[in-house]
N, CA, C and O of each residue as an XYZ file, in Angstrom:
424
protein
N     -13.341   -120.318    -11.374
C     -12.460   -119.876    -12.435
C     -11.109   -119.538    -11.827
O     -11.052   -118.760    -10.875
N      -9.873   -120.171    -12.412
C      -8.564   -119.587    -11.676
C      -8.315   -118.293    -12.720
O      -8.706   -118.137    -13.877
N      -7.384   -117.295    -11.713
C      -6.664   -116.350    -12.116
C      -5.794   -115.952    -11.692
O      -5.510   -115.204    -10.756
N      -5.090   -116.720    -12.754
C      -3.586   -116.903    -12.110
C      -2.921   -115.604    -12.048
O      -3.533   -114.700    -12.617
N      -1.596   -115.233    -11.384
C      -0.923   -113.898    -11.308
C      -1.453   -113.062    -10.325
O      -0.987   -111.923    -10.329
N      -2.528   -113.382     -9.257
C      -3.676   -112.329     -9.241
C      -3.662   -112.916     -7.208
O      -3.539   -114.108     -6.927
N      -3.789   -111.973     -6.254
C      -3.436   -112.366     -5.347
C      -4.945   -111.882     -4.753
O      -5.103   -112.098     -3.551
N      -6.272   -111.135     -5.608
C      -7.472   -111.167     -5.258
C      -8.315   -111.519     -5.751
O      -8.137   -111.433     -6.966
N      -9.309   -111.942     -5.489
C     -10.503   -112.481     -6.510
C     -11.081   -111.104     -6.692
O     -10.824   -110.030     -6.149
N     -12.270   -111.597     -7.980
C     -12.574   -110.314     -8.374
C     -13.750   -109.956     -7.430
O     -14.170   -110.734     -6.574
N     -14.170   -108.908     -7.619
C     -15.483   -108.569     -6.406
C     -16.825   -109.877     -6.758
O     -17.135   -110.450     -7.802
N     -17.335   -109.960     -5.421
C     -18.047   -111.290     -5.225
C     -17.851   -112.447     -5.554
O     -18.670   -113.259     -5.984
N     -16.583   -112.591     -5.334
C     -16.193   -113.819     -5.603
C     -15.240   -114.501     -4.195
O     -15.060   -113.656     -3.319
N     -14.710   -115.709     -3.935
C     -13.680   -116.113     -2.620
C     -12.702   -116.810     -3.292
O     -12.571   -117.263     -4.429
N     -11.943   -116.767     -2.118
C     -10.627   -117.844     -2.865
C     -10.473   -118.874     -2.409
O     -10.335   -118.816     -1.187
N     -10.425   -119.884     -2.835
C     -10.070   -121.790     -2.675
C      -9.267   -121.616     -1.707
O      -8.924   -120.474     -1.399
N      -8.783   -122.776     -0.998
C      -7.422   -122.820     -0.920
C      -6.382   -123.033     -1.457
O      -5.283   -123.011     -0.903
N      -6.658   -123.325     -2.897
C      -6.043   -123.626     -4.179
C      -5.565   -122.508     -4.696
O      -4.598   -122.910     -5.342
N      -5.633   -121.156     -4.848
C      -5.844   -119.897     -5.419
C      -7.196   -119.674     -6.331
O      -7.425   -118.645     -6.966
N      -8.207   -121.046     -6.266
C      -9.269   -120.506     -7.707
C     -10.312   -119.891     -6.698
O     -10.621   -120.120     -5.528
N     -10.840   -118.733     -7.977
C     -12.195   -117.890     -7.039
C     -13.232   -118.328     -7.876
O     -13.087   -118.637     -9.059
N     -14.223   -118.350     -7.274
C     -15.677   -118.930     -6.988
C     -16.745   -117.905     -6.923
O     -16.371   -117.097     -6.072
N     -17.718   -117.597     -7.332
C     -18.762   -116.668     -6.853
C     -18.767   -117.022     -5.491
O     -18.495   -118.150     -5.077
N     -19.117   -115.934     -4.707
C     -19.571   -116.042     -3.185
C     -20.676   -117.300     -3.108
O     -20.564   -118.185     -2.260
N     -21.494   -117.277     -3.857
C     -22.967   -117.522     -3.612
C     -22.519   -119.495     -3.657
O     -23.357   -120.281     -3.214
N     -21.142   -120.036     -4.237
C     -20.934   -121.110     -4.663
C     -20.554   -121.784     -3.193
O     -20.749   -122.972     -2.935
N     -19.895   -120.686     -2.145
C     -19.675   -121.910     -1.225
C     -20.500   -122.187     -0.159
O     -21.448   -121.591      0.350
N     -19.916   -123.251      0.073
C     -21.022   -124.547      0.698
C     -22.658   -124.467      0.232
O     -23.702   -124.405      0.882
N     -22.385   -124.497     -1.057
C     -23.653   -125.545     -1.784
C     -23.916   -126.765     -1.965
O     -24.977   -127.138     -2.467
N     -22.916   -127.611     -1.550
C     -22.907   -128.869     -1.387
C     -22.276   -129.437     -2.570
O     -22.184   -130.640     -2.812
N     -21.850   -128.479     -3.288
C     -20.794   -129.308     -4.588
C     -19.270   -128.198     -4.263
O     -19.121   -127.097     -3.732
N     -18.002   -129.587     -5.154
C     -17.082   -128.671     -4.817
C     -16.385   -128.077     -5.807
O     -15.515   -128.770     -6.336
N     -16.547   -126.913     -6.219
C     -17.103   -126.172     -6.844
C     -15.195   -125.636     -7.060
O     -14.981   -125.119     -8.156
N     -13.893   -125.753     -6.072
C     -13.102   -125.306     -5.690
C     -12.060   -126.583     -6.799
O     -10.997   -126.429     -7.400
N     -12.972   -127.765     -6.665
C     -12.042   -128.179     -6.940
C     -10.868   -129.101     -5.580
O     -10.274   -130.097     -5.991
N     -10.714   -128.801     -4.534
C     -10.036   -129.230     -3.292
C     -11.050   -129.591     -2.271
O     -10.802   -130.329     -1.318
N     -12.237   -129.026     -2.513
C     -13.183   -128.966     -0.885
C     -13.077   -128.095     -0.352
O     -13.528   -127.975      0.788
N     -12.448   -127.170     -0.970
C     -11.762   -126.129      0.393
C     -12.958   -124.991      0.520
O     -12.652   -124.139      1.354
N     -14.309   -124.757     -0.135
C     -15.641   -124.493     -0.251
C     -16.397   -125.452      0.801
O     -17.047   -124.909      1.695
N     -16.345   -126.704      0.735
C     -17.157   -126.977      1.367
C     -16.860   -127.853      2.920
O     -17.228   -129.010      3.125
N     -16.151   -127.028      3.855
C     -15.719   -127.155      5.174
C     -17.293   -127.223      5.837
O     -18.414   -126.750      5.652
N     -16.307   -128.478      7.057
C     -17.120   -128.138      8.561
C     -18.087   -127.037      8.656
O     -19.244   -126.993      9.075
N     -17.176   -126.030      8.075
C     -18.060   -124.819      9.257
C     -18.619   -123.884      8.470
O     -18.557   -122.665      8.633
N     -19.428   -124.755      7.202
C     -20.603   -123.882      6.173
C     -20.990   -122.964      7.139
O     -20.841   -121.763      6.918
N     -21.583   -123.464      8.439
C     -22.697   -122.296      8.974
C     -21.964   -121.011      9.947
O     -22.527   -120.183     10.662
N     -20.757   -121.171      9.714
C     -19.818   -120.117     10.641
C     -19.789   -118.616      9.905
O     -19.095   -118.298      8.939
N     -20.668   -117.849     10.581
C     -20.270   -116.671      9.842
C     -18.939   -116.105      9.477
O     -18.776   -115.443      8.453
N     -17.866   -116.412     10.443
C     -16.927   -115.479     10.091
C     -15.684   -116.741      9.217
O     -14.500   -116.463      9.027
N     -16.255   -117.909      8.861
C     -15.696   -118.578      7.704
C     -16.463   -118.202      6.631
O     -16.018   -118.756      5.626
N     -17.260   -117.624      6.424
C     -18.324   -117.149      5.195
C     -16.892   -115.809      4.315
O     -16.315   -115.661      3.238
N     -16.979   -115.040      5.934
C     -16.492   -113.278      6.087
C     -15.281   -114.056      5.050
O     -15.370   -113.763      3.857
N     -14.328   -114.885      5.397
C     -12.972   -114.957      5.570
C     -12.755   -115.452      4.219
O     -11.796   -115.118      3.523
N     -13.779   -116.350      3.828
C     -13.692   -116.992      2.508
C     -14.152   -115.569      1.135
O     -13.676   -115.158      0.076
N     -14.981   -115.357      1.759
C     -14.760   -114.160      0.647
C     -14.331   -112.672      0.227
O     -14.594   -111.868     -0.667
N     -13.150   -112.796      1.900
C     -12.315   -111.413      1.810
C     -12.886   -110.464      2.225
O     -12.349   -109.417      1.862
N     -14.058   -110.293      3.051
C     -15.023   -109.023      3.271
C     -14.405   -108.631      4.245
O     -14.127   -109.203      5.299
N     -14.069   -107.079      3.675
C     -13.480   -106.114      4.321
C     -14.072   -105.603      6.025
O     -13.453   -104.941      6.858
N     -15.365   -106.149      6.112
C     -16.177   -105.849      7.651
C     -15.617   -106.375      8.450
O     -16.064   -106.083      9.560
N     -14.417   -107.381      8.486
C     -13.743   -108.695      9.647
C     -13.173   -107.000     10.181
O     -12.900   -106.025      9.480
N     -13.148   -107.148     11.524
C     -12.446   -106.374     12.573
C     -12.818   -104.678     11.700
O     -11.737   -104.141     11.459
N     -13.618   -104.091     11.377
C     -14.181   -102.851     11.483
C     -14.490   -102.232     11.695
O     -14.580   -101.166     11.086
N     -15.137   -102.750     13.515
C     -15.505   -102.075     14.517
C     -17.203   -101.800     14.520
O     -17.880   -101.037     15.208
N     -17.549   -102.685     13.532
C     -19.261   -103.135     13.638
C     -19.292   -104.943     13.767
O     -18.713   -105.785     13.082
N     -19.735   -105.013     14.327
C     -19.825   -106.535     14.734
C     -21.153   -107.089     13.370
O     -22.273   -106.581     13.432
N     -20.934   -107.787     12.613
C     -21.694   -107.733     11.213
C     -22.128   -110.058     11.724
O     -22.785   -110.802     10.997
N     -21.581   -110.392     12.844
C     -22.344   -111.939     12.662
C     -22.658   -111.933     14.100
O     -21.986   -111.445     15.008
N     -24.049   -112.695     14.180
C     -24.937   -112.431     15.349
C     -24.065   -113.066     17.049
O     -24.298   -112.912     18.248
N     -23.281   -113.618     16.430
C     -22.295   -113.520     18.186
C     -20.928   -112.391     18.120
O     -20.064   -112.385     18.997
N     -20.915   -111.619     17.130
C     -19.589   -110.607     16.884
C     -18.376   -110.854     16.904
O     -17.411   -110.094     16.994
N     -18.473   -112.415     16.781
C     -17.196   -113.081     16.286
C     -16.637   -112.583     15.254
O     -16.011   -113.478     14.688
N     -16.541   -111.555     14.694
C     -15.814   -110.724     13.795
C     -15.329   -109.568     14.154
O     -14.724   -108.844     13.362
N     -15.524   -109.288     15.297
C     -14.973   -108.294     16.137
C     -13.697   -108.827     17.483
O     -12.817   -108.158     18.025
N     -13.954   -109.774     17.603
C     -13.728   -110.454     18.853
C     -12.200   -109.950     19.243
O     -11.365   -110.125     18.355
N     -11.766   -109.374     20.413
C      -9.789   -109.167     20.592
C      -9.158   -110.039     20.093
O      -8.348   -110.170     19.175
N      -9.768   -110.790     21.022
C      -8.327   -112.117     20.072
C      -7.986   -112.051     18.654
O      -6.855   -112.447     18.373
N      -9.027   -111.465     17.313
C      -8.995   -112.132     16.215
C      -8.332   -110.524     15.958
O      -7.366   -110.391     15.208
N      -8.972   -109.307     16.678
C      -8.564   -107.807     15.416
C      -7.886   -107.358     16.710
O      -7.422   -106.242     16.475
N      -7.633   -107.693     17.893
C      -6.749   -106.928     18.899
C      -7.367   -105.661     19.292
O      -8.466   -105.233     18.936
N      -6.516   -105.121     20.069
C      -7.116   -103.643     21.027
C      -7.396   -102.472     19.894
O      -6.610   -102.295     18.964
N      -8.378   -101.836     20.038
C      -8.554   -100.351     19.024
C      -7.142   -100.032     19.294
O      -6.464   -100.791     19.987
N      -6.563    -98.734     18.684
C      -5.463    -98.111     19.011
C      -5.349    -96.994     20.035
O      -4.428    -96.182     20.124
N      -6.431    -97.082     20.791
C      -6.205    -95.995     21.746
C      -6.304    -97.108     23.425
O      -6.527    -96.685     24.559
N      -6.113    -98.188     23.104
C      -6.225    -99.331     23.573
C      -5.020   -100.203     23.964
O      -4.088   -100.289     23.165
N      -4.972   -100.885     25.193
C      -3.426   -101.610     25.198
C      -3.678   -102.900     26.253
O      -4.210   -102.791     27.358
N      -3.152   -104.193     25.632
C      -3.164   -105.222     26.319
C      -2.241   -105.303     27.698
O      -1.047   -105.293     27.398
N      -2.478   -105.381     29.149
C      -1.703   -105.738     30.052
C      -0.231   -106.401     29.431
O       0.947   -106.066     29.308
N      -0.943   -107.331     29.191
C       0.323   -108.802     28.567
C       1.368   -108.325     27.913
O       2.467   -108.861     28.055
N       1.212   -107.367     27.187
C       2.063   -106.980     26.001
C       2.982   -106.423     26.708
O       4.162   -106.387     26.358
N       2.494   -105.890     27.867
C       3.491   -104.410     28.057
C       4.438   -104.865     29.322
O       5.513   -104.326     29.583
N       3.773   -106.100     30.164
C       4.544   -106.939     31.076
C       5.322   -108.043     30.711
O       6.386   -108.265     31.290
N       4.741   -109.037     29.464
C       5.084   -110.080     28.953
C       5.086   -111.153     30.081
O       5.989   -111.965     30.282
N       4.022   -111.034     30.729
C       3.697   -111.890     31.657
C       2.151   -112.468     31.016
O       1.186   -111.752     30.748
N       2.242   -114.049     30.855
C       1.268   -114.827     29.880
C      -0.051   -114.624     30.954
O      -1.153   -114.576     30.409
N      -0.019   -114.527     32.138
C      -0.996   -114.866     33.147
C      -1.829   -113.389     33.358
O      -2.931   -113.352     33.904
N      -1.047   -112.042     32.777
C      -1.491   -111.112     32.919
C      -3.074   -110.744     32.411
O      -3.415   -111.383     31.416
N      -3.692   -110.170     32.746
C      -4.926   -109.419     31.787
C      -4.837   -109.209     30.285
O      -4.177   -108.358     29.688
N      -5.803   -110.356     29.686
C      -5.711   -110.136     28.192
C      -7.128   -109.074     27.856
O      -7.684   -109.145     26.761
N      -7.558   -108.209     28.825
C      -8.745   -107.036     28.137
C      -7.986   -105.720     27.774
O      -6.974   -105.085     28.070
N      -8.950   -105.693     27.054
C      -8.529   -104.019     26.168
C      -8.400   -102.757     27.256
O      -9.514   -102.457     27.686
N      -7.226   -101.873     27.855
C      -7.491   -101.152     28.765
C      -7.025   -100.110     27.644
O      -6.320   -100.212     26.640
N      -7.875    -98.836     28.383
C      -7.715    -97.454     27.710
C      -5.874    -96.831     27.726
O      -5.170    -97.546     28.440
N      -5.639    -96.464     27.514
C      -4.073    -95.642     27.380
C      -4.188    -94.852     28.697
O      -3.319    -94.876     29.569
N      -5.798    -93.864     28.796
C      -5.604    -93.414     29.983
C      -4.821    -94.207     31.358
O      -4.069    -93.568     32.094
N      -5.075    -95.464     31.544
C      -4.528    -96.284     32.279
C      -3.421    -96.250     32.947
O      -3.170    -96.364     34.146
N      -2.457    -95.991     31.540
C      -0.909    -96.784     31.325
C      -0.525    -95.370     31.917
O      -0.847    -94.266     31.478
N       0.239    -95.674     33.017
C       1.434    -94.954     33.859
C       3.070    -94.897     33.820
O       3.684    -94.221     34.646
């Protein structure tokens, strides 16, 4: 169903890449349900294309909610805030991309 004006779907529902929302339960059922395909990608079995398609607030929450915690991962939600990347603070690309404590930083 589109709804237009509207920059969220309603609860349990995802968004196309079109703007139309879909019940959760519609993507990758094997029909395209979107209208574009944009439901039924490559990566049906990717948890955190599941997370992403239907806006769930658990992406980077600090509970790892898909069985490799690819929803936690630095790269995707970055350092907690008591937390600081080498790289950032040298701007040297080759530096240490792990999460170091603040205690650290001198």
């Amino acid at each position: 169903q589109d709804y237009p004006g509207i920059c969220m779907c309603p609860e349990d529902h995802g968004k196309c890449d079109n703007n139309v929302c879909i019940p959760n339960e519609s993507f990758c059922d094997g029909k395209d349900d979107c209208g574009d395909w944009s439901d039924e990608k490559e990566s049906c079995n990717d948890c955190l294309a599941k997370m992403r398609f239907s806006g769930s607030k658990e992406i980077c929450d600090g509970i790892e909610d898909c069985p490799n915690g690819e929803d936690e991962t630095v790269e995707l939600c970055g350092c907690p805030s008591d937390h600081f990347h080498c790289s950032d603070l040298s701007n040297q690309a080759n530096d240490t991309n792990i999460c170091q404590p603040m205690e650290r930083l001198c």
